[in-house]
ZALODREN-672056 format. One record per residue (C-alpha): residue number from 1; residue in three letters; x, y, z. Coordinates in Angstrom, 2 decimals, padded with zeros to 5 digits. Example, Ala and Ser with C-alpha at 12.3 -4.5 7.8 and 13.67 -1.06 7.14 Angstrom:
BEGIN
<1; "Ala"; <012.30; -004.50; 007.80>>
<2; "Ser"; <013.67; -001.06; 007.14>>
END
This chain:
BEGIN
<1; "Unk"; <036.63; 058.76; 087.20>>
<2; "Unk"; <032.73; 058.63; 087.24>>
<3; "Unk"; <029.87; 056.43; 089.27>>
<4; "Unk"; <028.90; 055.81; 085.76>>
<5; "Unk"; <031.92; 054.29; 084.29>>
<6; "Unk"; <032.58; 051.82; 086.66>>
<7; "Unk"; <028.83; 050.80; 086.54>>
<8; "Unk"; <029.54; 050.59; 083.00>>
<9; "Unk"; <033.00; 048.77; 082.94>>
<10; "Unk"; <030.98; 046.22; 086.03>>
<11; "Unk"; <028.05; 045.16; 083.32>>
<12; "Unk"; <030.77; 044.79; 080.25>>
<13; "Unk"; <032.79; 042.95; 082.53>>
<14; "Unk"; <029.86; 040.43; 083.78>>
<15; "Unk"; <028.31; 039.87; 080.41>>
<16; "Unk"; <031.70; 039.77; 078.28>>
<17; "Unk"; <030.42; 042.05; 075.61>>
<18; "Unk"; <030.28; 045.47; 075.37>>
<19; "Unk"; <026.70; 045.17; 073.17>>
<20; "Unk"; <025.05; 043.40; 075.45>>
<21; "Unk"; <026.75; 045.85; 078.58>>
<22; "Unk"; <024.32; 048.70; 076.58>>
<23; "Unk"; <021.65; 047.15; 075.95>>
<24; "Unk"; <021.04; 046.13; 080.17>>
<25; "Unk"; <022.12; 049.95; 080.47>>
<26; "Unk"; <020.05; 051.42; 078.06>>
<27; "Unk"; <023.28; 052.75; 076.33>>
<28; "Unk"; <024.27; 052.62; 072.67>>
<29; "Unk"; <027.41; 050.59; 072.02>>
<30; "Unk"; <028.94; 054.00; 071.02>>
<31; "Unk"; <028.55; 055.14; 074.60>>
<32; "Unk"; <030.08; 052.20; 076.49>>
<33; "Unk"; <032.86; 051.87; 074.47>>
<34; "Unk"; <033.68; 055.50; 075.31>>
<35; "Unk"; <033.38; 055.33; 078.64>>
<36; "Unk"; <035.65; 052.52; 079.05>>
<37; "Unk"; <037.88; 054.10; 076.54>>
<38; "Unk"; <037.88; 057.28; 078.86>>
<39; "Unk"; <038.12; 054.66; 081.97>>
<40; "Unk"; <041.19; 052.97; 080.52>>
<41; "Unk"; <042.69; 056.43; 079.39>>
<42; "Unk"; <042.28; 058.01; 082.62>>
<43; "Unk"; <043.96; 055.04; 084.72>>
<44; "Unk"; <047.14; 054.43; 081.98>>
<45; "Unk"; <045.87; 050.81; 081.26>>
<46; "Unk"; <043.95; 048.17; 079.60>>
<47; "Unk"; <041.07; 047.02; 080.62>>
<48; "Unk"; <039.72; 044.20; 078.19>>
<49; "Unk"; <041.23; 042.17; 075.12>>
<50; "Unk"; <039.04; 042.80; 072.28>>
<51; "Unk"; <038.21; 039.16; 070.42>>
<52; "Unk"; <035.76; 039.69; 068.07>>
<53; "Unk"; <032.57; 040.62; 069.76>>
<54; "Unk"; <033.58; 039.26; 073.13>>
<55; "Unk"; <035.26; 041.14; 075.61>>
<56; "Unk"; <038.09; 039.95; 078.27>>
<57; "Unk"; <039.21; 041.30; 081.03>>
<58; "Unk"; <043.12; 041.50; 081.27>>
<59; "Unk"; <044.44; 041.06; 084.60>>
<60; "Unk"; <044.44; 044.83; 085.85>>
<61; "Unk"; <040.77; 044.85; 084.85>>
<62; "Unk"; <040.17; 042.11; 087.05>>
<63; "Unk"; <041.40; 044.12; 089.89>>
<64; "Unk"; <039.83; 046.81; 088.84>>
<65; "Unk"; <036.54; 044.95; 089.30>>
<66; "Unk"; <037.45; 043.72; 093.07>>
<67; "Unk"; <037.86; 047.89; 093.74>>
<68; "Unk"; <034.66; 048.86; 091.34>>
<69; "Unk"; <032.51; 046.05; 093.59>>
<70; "Unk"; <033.78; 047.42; 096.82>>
<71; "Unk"; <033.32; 051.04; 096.26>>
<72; "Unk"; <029.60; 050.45; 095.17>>
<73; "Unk"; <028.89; 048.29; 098.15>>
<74; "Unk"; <030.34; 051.40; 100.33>>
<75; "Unk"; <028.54; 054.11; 098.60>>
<76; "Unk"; <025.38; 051.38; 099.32>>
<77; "Unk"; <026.04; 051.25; 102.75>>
<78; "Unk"; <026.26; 055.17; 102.86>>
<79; "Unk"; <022.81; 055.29; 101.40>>
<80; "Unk"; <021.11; 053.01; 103.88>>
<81; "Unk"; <022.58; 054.44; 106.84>>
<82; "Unk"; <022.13; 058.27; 105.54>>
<83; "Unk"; <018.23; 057.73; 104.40>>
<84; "Unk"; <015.79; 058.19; 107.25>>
<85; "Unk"; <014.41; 055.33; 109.09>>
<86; "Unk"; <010.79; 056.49; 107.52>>
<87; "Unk"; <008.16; 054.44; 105.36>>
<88; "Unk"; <009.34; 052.41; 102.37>>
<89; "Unk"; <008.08; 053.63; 099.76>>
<90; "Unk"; <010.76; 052.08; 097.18>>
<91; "Unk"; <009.95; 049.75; 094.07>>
<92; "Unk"; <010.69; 045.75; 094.30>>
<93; "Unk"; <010.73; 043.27; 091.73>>
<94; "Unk"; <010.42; 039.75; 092.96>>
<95; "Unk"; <011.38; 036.96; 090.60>>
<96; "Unk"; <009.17; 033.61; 091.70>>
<97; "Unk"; <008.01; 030.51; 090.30>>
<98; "Unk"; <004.34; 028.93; 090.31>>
<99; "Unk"; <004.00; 026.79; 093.74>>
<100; "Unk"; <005.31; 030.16; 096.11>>
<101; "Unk"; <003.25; 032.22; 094.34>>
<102; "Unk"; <000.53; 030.52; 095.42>>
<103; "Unk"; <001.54; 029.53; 098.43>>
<104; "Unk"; <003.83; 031.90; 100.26>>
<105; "Unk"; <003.30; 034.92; 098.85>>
<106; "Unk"; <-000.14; 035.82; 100.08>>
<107; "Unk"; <001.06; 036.11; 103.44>>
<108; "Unk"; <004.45; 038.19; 102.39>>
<109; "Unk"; <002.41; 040.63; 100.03>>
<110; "Unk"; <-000.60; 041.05; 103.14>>
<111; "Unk"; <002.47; 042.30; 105.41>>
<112; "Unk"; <004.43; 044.66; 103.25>>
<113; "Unk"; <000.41; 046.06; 102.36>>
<114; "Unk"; <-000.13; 045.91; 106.06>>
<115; "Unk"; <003.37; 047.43; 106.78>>
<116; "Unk"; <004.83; 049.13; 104.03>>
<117; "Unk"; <001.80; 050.30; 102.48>>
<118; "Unk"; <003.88; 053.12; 099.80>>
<119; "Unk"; <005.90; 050.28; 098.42>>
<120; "Unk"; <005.58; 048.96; 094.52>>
<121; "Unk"; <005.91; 045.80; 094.35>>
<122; "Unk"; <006.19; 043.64; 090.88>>
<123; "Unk"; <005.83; 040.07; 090.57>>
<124; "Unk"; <007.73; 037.84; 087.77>>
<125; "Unk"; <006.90; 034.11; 087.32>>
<126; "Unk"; <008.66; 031.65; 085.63>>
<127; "Unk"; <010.78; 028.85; 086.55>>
<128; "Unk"; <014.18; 028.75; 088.05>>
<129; "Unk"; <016.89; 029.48; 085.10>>
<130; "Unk"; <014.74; 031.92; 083.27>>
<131; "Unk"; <014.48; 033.85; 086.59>>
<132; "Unk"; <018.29; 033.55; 087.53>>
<133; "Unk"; <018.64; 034.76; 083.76>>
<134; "Unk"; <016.99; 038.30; 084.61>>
<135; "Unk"; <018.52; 038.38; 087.98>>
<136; "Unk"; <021.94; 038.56; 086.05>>
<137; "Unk"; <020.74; 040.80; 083.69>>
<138; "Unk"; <019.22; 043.24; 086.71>>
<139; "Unk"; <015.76; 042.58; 085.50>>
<140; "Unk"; <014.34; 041.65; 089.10>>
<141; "Unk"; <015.76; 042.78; 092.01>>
<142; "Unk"; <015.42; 038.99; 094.15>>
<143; "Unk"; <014.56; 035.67; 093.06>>
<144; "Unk"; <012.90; 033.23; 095.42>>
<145; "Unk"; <011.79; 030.38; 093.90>>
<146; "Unk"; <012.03; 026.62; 095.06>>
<147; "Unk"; <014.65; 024.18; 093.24>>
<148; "Unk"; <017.45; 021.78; 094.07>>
<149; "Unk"; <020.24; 023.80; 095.50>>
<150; "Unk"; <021.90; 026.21; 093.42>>
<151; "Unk"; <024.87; 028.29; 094.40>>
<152; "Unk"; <026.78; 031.48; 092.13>>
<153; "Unk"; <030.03; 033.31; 093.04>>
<154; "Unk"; <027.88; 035.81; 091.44>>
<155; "Unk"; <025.00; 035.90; 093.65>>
<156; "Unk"; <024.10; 035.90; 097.62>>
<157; "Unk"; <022.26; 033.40; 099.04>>
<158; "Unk"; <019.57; 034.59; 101.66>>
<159; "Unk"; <017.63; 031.54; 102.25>>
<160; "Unk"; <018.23; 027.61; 101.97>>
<161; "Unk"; <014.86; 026.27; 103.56>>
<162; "Unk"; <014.31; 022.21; 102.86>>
<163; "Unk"; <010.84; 021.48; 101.73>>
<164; "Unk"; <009.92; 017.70; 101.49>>
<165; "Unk"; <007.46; 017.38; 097.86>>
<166; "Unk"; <004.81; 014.74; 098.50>>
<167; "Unk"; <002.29; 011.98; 096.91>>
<168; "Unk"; <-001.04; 013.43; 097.69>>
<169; "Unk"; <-004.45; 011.78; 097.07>>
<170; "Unk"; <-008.04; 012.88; 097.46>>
<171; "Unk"; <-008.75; 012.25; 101.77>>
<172; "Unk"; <-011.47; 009.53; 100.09>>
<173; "Unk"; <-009.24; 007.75; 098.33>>
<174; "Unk"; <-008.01; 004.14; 098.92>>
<175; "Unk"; <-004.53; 005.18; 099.61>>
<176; "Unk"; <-005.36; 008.15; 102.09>>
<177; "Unk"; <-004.03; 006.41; 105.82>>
<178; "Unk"; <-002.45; 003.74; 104.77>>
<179; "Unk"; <000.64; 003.03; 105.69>>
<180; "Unk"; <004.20; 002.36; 104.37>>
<181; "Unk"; <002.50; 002.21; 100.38>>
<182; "Unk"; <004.38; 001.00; 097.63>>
<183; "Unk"; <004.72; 003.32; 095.31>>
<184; "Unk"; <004.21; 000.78; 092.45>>
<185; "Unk"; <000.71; 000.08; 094.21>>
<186; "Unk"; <-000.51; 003.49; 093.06>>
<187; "Unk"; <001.19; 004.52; 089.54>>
<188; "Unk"; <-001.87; 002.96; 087.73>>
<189; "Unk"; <-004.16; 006.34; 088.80>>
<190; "Unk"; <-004.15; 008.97; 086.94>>
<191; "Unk"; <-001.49; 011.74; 088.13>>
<192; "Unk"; <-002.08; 015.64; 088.08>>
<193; "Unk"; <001.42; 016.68; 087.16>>
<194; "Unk"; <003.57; 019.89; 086.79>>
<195; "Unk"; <005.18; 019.65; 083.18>>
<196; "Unk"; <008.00; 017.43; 082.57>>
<197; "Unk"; <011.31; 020.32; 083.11>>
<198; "Unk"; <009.81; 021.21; 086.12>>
<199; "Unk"; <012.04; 021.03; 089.17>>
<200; "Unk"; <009.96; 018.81; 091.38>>
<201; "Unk"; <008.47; 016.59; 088.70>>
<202; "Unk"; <012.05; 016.44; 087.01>>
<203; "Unk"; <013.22; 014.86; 090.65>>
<204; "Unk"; <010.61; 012.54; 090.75>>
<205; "Unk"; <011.06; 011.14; 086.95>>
<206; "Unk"; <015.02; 010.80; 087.97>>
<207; "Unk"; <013.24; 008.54; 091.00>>
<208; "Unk"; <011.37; 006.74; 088.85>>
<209; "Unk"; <014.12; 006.22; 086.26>>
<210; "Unk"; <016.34; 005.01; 089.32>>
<211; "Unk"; <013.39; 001.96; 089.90>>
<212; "Unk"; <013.06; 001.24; 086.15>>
<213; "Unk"; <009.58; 002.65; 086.48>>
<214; "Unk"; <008.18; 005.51; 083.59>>
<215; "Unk"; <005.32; 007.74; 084.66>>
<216; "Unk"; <002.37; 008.84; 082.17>>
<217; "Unk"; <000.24; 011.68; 083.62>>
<218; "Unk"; <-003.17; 012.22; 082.81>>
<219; "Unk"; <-002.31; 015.84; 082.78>>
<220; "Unk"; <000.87; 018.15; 082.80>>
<221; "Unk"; <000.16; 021.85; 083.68>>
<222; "Unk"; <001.55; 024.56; 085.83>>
<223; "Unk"; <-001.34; 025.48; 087.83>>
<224; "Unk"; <-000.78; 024.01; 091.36>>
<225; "Unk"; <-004.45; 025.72; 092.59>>
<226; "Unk"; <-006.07; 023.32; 088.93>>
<227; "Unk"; <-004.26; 020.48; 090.16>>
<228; "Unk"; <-005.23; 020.54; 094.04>>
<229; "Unk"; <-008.79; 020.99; 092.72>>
<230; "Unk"; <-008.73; 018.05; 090.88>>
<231; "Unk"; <-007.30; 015.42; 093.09>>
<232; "Unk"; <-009.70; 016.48; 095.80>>
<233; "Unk"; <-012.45; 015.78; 093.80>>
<234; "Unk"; <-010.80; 012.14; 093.63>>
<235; "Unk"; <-009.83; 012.24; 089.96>>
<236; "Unk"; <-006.38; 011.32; 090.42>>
<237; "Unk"; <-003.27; 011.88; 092.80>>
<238; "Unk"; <000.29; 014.44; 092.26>>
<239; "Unk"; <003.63; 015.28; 093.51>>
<240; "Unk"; <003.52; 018.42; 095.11>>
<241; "Unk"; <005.58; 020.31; 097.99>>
<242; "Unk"; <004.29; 019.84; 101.67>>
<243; "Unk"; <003.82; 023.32; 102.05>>
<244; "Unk"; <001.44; 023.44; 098.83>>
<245; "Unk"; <-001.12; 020.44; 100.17>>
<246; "Unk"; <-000.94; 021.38; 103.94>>
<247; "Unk"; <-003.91; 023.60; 104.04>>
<248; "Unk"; <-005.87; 021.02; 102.09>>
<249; "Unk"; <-004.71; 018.64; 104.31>>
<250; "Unk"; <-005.90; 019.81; 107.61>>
<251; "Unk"; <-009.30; 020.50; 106.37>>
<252; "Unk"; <-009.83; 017.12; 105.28>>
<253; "Unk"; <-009.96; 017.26; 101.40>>
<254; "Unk"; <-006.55; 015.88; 100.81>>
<255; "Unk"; <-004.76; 013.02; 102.41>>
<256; "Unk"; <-000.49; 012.42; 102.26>>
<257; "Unk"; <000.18; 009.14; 101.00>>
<258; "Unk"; <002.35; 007.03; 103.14>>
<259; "Unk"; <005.09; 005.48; 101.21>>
<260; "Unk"; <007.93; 003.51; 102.18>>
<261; "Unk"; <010.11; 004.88; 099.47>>
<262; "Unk"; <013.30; 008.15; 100.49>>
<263; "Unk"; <011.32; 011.79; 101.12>>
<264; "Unk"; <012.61; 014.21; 098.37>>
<265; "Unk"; <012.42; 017.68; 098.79>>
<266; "Unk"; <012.95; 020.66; 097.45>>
<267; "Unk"; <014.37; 023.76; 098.72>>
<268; "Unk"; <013.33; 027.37; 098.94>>
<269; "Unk"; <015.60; 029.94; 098.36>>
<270; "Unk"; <016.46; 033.56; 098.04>>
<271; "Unk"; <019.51; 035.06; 095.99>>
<272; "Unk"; <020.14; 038.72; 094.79>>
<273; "Unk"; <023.54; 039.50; 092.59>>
<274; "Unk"; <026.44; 040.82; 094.29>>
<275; "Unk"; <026.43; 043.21; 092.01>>
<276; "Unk"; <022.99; 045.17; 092.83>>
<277; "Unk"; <022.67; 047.52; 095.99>>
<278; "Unk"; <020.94; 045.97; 098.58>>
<279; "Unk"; <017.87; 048.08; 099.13>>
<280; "Unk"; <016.01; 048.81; 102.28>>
<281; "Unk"; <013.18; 047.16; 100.14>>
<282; "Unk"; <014.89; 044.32; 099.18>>
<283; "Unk"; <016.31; 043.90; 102.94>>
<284; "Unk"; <012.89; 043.78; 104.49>>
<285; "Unk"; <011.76; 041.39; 101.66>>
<286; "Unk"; <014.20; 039.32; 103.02>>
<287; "Unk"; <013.55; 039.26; 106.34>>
<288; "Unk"; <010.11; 039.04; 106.43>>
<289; "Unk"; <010.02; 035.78; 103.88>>
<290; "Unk"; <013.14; 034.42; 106.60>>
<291; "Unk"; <010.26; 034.88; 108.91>>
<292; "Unk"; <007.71; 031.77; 106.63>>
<293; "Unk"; <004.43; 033.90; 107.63>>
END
């Protein structure tokens, strides 16, 4: 029995087709099937039912995967604790969306070039399901991204941080210190939204929806650093996360609107699959964003 088998039979298993197994592996179809032909020869039993293009596994395939997961996790261990404590020097691919980019990562990416100086570090943006989408398929080694809470047999969690998401005005505005504000007082300016899908904006339309109340931006666009710009030159308000404004905020160019309406928030959060070796990369990537620099 090889390394390379089971790493095969694991990605058949998790994406239910044997096509799809080789093309995350960088296999032909050909190739997997052997090797979990071989695999099933070599143990006396079936692994999947075949039904159509899909792929099952039978019940000693299922236990098969518990042992498969285990003895990678072991021979991960092994690694970590064999490899000298010395520089990382590693690769890391960090799946993110828009408002930590611009807000949190600064800091993280100043330590590891501060720190860890030989590391290669890749950055992926995009929103929440697209990036949970190449987690599974082992296109990015971590996700951290900010969204409602999500949860995965198939993934470990590594952060579940609670970030309130705001009404934010220009520190001139009429709003800016007032206190306890209706939030029908100020829908009539024009708002500086993230598009409609997105996960803060879709929380606040399911608000609004909740109050009989629709919301027309001015302007929907992805660029948190376009919209800050643009509401502190008092040309409108947004919805943003705390974190996102609070820089603005203590230098006096935006203001936090007041309402008397339920915070929502958001919350950051850091997965990897269960699947993937936890590097000494990815373990320090970890840490230090546990650490909000």
């Amino acid at each position: 029995m090889e390394s390379r088998q089971l790493w095969t039979f694991i990605n058949a298993a998790k994406m239910g087709s044997f096509s799809k197994a080789a093309e995350s592996l960088g296999y032909t179809q050909a190739a997997v099937t052997i090797q979990i032909k071989n695999l099933e020869d070599e143990l006396g039993v079936k692994l999947f039912d075949r039904m159509g293009k899909q792929v099952i596994l039978t019940n000693r395939g299922e236990k098969l995967l518990v042992r498969a997961h285990n003895i990678f996790k072991e021979v991960n261990h092994a690694k970590n604790e064999l490899r000298p404590d010395g520089e990382l020097d590693g690769r890391l691919v960090i799946g993110t969306n828009e408002s930590l980019c611009f807000t949190k990562l600064p800091a993280l990416l100043t330590y590891f070039r501060e720190h860890h100086p030989k590391m290669n570090i890749s950055i992926v943006f995009d929103s929440p399901d697209p990036l949970l989408e190449m987690m599974e398929h082992n296109k990015v080694d971590v996700v951290y991204f900010l969204d409602e809470p999500r949860y995965s047999n198939s993934w470990n969690k590594e952060m579940e941080e609670e970030e309130p998401v705001v009404f934010v005005c220009s520190s001139n505005c009429r709003f800016a210190g007032q206190k306890d504000v209706h939030i029908e007082d100020f829908l009539d300016q024009p708002f500086f939204l993230t598009e409609k899908n997105a996960n803060y904006r879709r929380a606040l339309d399911k608000f609004l929806a909740s109050k009989n109340i629709e919301l027309t931006p001015f302007v929907e666009i992805s660029d948190t650093e376009f919209i800050l710009k643009m509401v502190e030159l008092n040309n409108g308000m947004s919805f943003l996360p705390k974190f996102a404004v609070e820089k603005s905020v203590e230098e006096g160019r935006l203001a936090i609107v007041d309402t008397d309406e339920p915070q929502i928030s958001m919350y950051r959060q850091i997965f990897y699959h269960k699947d993937k070796w936890l590097t000494r990369e990815m373990a320090e990537f970890i840490r230090v964003a546990n650490m909000d620099l």
